[in-house]
N, C-alpha and C positions, 0 to 999 in steps of 0.2 A: 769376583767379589759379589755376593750377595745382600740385598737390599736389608738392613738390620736397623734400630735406633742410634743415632748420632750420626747419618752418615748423609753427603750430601749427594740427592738424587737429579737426576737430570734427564726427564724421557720427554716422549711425544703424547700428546693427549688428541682425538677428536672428543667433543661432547654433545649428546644427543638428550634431550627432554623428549619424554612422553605429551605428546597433544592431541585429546581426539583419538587417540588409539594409533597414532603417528610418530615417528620420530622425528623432531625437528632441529636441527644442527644450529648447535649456538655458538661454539668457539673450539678453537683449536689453538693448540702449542705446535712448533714443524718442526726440526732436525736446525733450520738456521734460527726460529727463535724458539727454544726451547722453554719448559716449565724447570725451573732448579730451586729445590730446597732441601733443609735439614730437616733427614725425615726423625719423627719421635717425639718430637718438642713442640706439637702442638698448633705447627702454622697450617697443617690442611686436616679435613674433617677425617676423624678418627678411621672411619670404616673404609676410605679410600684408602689409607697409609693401610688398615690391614691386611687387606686385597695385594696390595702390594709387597709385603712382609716376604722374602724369602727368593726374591725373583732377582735374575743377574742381569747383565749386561745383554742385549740382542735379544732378550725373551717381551713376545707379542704378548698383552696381557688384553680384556676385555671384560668389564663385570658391572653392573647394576647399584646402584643405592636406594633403596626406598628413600621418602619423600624424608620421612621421620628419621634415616640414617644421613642424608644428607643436610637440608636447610631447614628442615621441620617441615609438618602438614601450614598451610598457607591459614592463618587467624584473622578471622572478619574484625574485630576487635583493636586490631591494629593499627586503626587511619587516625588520624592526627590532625585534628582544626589548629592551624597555626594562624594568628590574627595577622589580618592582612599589612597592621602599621609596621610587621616586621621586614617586609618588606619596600623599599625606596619604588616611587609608582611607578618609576623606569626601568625598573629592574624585576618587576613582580614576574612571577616565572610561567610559563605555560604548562598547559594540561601536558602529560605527558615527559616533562621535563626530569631528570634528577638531580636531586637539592643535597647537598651535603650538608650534615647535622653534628650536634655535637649533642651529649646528652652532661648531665651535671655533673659527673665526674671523669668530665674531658674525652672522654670515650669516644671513635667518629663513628660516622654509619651514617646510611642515605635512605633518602626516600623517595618517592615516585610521586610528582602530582597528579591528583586524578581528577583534581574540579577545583572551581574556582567561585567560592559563594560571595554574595554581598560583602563581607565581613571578614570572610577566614579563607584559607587556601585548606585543602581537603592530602593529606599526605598519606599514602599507601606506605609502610613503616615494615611489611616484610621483606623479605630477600627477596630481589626477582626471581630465585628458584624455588621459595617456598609449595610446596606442594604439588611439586615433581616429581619423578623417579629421574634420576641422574645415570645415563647409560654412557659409560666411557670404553674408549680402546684405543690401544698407542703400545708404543716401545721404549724398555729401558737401552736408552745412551748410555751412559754414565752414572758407576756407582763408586767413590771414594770416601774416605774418613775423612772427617770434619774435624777443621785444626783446632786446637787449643780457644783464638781468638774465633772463632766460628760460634763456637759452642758456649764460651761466654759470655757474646753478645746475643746468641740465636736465634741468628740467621746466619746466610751464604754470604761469603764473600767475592771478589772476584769477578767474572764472566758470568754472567748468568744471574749474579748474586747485588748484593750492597755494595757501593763503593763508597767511602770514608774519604 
C-alpha cells in the first residue's frame, strides 16, 4: 500500500536543522517510538506529507524544506512584553524557559523567554524552527486506511495514535 490521503502513516524520522552552514540533529522518531498520523488532514506541514505522497512500506525517503515551506522565515516582530503581575513571583519563569500560552480564542502555542525586564518578561513567540531549512530522512513502517472513527475524529487511534 502506498502513502495516499486518509491513510494512517507510521515511519521513522531523523531531523536535521541547518546551523552555520551545519547540520544539527534535533529529534528523531525510532522503529520502537515511532511518528504515526493521518496523513491528508492537515496534522503535519503540507510540503512534508507531499514528499511523502506515493511511498510504500520499507521505502528510505530523505528530503529538505525550506524555512518558508516549513515553520516560516523566523519574524523579529514576534516577542511579546508579557507584564510581569502575570506571573506569581515564585513562579516567574527563567530566561530560556518555555511558557505555554493561549491566545483569545483558545488556541495553545508557546513561547521562549528571552529576557526578563523591570516590568515585563520578553517572549520569543516564533516556532523554535522558524527560519530553518528542515532536512529529514527515515523509513515508512507502516501504511494502512484510516477507520471510519479515525477520520471523524482526525486523528489515529490506537498504538501510536489517541486513546479514548
Amino acid at each position: 500500500m502506498k502513502i495516499d490521503n486518509k491513510q494512517v502513516v507510521t515511519l521513522t524520522y531523523d531531523l536535521y536543522v541547518s546551523e552555520e552552514g551545519e547540520k544539527k540533529h534535533v529529534e528523531s522518531a525510532t522503529v520502537e517510538q515511532p511518528l504515526v498520523y493521518l496523513h491528508g488532514v492537515g496534522m503535519m506541514l503540507p510540503k512534508f506529507e507531499e514528499h511523502l505522497n506515493g511511498l510504500a512500506i520499507g521505502a528510505d525517503y530523505a528530503f529538505t524544506l525550506s524555512a518558508e515551506d516549513g515553520y516560516g522565515e523566523y519574524d523579529e516582530q514576534a516577542i511579546a512584553n508579557l507584564p510581569k503581575d502575570m506571573f506569581a513571583e515564585t513562579t516567574l519563569p527563567e530566561v530560556g524557559s518555555i511558557l505555554p500560552l493561549q491566545d483569545n480564542n483558545g488556541g495553545h502555542f508557546q513561547g521562549r523567554v528571552v529576557s526578563i525586564a523591570e516590568d515585563a518578561v520578553l517572549v520569543d513567540l516564533n516556532h523554535p524552527m522558524a527560519g530553518h531549512e528542515l532536512h529529514f530522512n527515515g523509513k515508512i513502517v507502516e501504511v494502512r486506511p484510516a477507520t471510519a472513527e479515525e477520520l471523524d475524529h482526525g486523528h489515529v487511534h490506537g498504538k501510536g495514535g489517541h486513546q479514548h
